[in-house]
DRENDO-1510 file (C-alpha; in Angstrom, 1 decimal, always signed):
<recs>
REC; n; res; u; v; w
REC; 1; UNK; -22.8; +3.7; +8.4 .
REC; 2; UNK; -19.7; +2.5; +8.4 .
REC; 3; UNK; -16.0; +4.6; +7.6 .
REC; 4; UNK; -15.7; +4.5; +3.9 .
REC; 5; UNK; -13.1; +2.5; +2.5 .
REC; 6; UNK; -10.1; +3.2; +1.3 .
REC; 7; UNK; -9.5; +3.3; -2.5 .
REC; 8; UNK; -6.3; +2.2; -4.8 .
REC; 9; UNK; -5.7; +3.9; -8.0 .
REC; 10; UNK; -3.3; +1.8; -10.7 .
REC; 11; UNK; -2.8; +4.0; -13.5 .
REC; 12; UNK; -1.4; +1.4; -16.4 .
REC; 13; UNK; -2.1; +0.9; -20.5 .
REC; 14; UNK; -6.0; +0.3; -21.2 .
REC; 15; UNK; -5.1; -3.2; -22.0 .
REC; 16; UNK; -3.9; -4.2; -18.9 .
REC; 17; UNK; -6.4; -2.5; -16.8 .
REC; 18; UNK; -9.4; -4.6; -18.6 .
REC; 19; UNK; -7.4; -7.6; -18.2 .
REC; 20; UNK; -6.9; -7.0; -14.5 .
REC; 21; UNK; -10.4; -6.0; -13.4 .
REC; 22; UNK; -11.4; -8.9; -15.7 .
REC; 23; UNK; -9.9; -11.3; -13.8 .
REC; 24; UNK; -10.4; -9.4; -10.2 .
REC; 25; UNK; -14.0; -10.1; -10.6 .
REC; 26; UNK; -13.5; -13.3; -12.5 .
REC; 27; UNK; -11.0; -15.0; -9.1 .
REC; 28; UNK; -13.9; -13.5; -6.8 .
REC; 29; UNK; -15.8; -16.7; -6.4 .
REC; 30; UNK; -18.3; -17.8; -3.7 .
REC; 31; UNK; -15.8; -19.3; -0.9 .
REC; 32; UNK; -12.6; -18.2; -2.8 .
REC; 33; UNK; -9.9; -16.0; -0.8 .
REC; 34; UNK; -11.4; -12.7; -0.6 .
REC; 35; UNK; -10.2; -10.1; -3.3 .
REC; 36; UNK; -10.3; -6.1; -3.5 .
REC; 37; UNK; -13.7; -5.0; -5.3 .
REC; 38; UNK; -12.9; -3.0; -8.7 .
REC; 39; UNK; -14.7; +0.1; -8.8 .
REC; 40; UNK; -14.0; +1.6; -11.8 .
REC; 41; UNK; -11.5; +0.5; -15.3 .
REC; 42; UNK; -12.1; +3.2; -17.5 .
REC; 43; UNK; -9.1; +3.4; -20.0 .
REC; 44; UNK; -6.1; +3.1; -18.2 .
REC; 45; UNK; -7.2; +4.0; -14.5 .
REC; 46; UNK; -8.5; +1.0; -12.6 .
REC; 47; UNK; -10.1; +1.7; -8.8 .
REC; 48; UNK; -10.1; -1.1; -6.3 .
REC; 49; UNK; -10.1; -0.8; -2.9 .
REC; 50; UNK; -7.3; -0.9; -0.1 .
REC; 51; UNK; -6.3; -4.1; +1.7 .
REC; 52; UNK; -5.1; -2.6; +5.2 .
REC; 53; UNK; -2.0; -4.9; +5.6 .
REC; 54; UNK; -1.5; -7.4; +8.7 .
REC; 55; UNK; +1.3; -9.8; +9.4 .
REC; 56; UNK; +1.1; -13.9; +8.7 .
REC; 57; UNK; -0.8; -16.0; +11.1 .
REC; 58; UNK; -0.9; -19.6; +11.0 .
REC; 59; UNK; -4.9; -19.8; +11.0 .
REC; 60; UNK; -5.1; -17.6; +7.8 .
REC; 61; UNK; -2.4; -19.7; +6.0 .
REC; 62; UNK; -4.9; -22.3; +6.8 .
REC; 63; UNK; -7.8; -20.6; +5.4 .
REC; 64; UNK; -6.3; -19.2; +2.8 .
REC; 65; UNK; -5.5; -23.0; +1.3 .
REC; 66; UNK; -9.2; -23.9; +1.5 .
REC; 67; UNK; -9.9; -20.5; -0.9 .
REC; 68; UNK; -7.8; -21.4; -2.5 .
REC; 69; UNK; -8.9; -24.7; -3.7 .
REC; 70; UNK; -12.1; -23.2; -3.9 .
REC; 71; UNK; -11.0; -20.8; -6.3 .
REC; 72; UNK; -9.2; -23.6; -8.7 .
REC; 73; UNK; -12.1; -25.5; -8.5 .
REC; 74; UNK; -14.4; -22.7; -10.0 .
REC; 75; UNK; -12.8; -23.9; -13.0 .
REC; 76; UNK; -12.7; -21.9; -16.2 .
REC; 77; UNK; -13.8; -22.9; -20.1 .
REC; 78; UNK; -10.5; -24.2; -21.5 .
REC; 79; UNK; -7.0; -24.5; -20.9 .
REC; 80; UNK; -5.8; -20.4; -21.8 .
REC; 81; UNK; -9.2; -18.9; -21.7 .
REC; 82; UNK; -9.2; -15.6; -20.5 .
REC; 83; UNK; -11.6; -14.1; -18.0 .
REC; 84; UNK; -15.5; -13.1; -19.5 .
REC; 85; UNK; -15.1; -9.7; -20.1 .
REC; 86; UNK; -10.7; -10.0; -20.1 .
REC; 87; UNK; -8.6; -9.7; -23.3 .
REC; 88; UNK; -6.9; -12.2; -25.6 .
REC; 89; UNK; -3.8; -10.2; -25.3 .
REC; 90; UNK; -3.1; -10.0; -21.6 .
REC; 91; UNK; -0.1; -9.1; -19.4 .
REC; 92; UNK; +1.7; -10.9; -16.9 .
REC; 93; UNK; +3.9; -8.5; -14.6 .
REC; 94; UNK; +5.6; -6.5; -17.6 .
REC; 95; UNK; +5.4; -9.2; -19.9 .
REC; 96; UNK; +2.8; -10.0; -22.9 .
REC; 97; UNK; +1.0; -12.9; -22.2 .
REC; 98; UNK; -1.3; -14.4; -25.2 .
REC; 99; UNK; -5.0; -16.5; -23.7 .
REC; 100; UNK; -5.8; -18.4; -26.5 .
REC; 101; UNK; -8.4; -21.2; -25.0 .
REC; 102; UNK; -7.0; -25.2; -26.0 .
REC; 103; UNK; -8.7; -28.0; -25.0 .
REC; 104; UNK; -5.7; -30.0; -23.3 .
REC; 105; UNK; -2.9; -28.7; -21.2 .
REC; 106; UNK; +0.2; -30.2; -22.3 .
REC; 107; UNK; +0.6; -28.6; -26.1 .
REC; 108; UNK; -0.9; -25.3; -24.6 .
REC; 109; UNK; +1.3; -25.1; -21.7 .
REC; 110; UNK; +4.6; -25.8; -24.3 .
REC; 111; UNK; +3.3; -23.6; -26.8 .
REC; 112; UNK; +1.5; -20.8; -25.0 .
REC; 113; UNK; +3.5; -20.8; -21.6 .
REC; 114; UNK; +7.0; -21.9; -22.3 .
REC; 115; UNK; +8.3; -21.6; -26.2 .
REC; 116; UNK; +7.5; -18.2; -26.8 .
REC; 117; UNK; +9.5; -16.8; -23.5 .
REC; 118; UNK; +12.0; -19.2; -24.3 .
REC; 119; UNK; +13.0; -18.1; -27.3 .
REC; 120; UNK; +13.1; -14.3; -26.5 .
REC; 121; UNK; +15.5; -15.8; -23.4 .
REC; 122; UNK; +17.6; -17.6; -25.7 .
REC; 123; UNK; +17.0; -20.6; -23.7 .
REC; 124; UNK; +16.3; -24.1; -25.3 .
REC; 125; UNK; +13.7; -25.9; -23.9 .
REC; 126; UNK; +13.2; -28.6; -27.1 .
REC; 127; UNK; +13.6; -31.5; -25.2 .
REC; 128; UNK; +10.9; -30.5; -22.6 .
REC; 129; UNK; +8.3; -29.5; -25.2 .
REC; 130; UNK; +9.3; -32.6; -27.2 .
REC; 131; UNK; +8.5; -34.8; -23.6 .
REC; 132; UNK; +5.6; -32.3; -22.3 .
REC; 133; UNK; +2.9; -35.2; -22.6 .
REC; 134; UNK; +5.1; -37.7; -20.3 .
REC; 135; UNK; +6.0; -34.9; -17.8 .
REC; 136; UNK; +2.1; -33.0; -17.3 .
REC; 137; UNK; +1.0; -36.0; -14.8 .
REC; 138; UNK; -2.3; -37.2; -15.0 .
REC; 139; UNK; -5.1; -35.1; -17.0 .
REC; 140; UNK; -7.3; -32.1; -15.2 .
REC; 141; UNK; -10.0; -30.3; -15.8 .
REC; 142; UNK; -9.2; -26.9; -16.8 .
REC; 143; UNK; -8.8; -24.8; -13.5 .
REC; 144; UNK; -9.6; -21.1; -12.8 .
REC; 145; UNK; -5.9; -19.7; -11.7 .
REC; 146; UNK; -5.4; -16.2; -10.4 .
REC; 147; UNK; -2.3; -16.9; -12.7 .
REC; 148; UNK; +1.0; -14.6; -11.0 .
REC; 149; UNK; +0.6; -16.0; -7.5 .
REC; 150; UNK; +3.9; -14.7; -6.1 .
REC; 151; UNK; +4.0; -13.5; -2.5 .
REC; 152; UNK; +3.4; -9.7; -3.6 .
REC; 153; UNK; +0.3; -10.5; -4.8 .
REC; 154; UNK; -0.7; -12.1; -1.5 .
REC; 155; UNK; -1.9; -10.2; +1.1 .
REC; 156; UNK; -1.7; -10.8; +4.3 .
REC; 157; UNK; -4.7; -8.3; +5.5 .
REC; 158; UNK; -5.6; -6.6; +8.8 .
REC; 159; UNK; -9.0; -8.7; +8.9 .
REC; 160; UNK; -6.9; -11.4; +9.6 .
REC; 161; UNK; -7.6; -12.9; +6.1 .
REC; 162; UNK; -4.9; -13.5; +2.5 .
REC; 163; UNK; -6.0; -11.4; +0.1 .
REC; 164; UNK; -5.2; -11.6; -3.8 .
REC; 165; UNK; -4.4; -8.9; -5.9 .
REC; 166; UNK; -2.7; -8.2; -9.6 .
REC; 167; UNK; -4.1; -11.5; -11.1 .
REC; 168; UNK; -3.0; -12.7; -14.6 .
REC; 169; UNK; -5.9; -15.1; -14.5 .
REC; 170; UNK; -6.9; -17.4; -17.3 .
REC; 171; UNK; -7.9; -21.1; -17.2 .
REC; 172; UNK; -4.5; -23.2; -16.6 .
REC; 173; UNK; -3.8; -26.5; -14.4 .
REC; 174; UNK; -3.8; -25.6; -10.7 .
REC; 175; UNK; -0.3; -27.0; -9.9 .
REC; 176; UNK; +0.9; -23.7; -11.5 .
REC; 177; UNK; -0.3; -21.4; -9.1 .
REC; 178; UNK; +1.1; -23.9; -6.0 .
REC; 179; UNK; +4.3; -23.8; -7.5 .
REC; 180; UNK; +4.3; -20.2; -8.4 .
REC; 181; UNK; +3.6; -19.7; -4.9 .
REC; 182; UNK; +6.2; -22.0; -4.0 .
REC; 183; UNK; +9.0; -20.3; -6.1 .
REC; 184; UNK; +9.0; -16.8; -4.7 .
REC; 185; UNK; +7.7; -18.0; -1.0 .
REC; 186; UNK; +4.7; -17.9; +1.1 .
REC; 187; UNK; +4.9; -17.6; +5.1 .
REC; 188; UNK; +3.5; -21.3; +6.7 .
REC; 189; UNK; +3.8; -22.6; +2.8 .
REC; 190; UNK; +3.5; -26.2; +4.5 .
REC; 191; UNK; +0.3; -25.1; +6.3 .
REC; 192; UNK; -1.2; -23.4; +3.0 .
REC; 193; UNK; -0.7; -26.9; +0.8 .
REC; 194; UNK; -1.6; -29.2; +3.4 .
REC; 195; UNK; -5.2; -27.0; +4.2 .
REC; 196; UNK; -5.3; -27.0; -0.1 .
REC; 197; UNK; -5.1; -30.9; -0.3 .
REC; 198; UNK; -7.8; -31.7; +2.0 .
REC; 199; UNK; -10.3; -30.0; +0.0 .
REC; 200; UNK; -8.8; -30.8; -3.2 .
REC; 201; UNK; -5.9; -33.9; -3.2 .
REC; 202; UNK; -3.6; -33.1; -5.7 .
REC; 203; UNK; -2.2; -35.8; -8.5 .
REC; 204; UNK; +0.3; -38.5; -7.5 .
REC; 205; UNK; +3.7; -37.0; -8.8 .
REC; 206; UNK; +3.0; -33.1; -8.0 .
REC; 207; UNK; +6.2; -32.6; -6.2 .
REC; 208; UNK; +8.0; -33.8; -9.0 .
REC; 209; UNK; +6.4; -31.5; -11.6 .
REC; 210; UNK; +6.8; -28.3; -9.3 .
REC; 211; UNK; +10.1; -27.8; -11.9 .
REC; 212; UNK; +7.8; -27.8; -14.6 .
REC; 213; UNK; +5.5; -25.3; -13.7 .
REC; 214; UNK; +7.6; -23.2; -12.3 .
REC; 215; UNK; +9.7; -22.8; -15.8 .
REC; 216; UNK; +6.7; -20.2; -16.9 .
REC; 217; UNK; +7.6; -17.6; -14.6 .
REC; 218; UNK; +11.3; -18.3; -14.5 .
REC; 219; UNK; +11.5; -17.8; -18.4 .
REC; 220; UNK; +9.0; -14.9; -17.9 .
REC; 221; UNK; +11.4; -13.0; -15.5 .
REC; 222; UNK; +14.6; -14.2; -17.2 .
REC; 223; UNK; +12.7; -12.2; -20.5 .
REC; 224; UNK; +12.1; -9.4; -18.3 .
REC; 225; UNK; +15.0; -9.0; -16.0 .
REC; 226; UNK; +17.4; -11.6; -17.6 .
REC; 227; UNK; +20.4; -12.1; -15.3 .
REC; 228; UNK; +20.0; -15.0; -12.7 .
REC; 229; UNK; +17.1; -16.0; -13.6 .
REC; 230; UNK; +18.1; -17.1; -16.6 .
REC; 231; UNK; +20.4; -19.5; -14.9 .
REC; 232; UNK; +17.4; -20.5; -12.9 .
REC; 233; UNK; +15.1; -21.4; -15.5 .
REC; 234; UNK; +17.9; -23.4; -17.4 .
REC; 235; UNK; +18.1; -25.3; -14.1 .
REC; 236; UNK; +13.8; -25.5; -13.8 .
REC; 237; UNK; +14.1; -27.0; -17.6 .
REC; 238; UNK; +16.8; -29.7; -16.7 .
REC; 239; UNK; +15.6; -30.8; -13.1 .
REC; 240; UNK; +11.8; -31.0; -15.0 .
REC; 241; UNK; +13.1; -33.7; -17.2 .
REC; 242; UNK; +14.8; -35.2; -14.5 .
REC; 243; UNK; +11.4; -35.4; -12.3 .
REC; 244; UNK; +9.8; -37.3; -14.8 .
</recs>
């Protein structure tokens, strides 16, 4: 038998702890990057184990694309839907975050991902609700996003293999995690994309609508931390409407 391994202990409201072991075992799909097993969520103490960190290698970037499309293309119920098992009233970082399944993305992303941050930011971000169906790209299938995909909640592990951790998973259009990843950086980012398109090509336009996607997280930080990231999301909300 093997050395036993190493355990994490989160200690965090009950809410979020169901939402996260939810979607730990939701994201764990059959080819998907790999993700720490949940051993326990009992009120707020969740149990996962360890990822012995290692440093960025080129061939894992690689890998970890292909998982990563995998994962997306487990797809999910609807557009907001949380994770079997996962709350309606999730988290995202320090932030509420509502799952309330739609069955197209546009109205859901304005209405469930942008407005409601926006106006606790004080930012206005009329025009690109008002222009949301123009600017979304072509239609997708509802895909299964780990859903907070900066670079701390990618691991780069000891096994030689990118881990994910702290998902705020739901069903949501995969460009959001790519340019969630893109925002906050990803060692051999080029490498990661290009592996993700060859199993799954993205939409003509994508680079355009990075902006777009990115204005979630931007108004979810300029909410939490306020600051420059405010600034930043002003500038996501106007360079958006400009990509279209």
């Amino acid at each position: 038998m093997g050395p036993r391994a190493a355990l994490r202990t989160k200690v965090q409201s009950p809410s979020a702890t169901a939402a996260e072991a939810a979607g730990l075992r939701w994201i764990a799909v059959e080819g998907g990057p790999p993700v720490p097993r949940v051993h326990s969520a009992d009120g707020g103490r969740l149990v996962i184990d360890e990822v012995p960190a290692g440093s960025p290698d080129l061939q894992a970037a690689v890998t970890f694309g292909r998982r990563l499309a995998a994962l997306h293309l487990a797809g999910a119920e609807a557009f907001g839907a949380p994770p079997p098992g996962g709350p309606r009233e999730a988290t995202i970082g320090a932030a509420p975050m509502l799952n309330e399944p739609a069955p197209e993305w546009p109205s859901w992303f304005a209405s469930q991902r942008i407005e409601p941050y926006a106006r606790q930011a004080g930012i206005d971000v009329s025009e690109v609700c008002a222009r949301i169906g123009e600017l979304a790209g072509p239609a997708e299938p509802p895909a299964r996003l780990h859903g907070d995909l900066w670079s701390g909640n990618v691991l780069w592990g000891a096994d030689g293999q990118v881990w994910l951790i702290d998902p705020a998973a739901h069903g949501g259009h995969r460009e959001s995690d790519l340019a969630m990843l893109r925002l906050f950086g990803c060692p051999f980012l080029d490498h990661v994309l290009g592996a993700y398109r060859e199993v799954a090509p993205l939409a003509d336009g994508w680079e355009r609508r990075v902006r777009l996607h990115q204005l979630f997280p931007l108004l979810v930080h300029a909410v939490l931390f306020g600051g420059g990231y405010r600034l930043e999301a002003q500038a996501a909300a106007r360079e958006a409407l400009r990509g279209s």
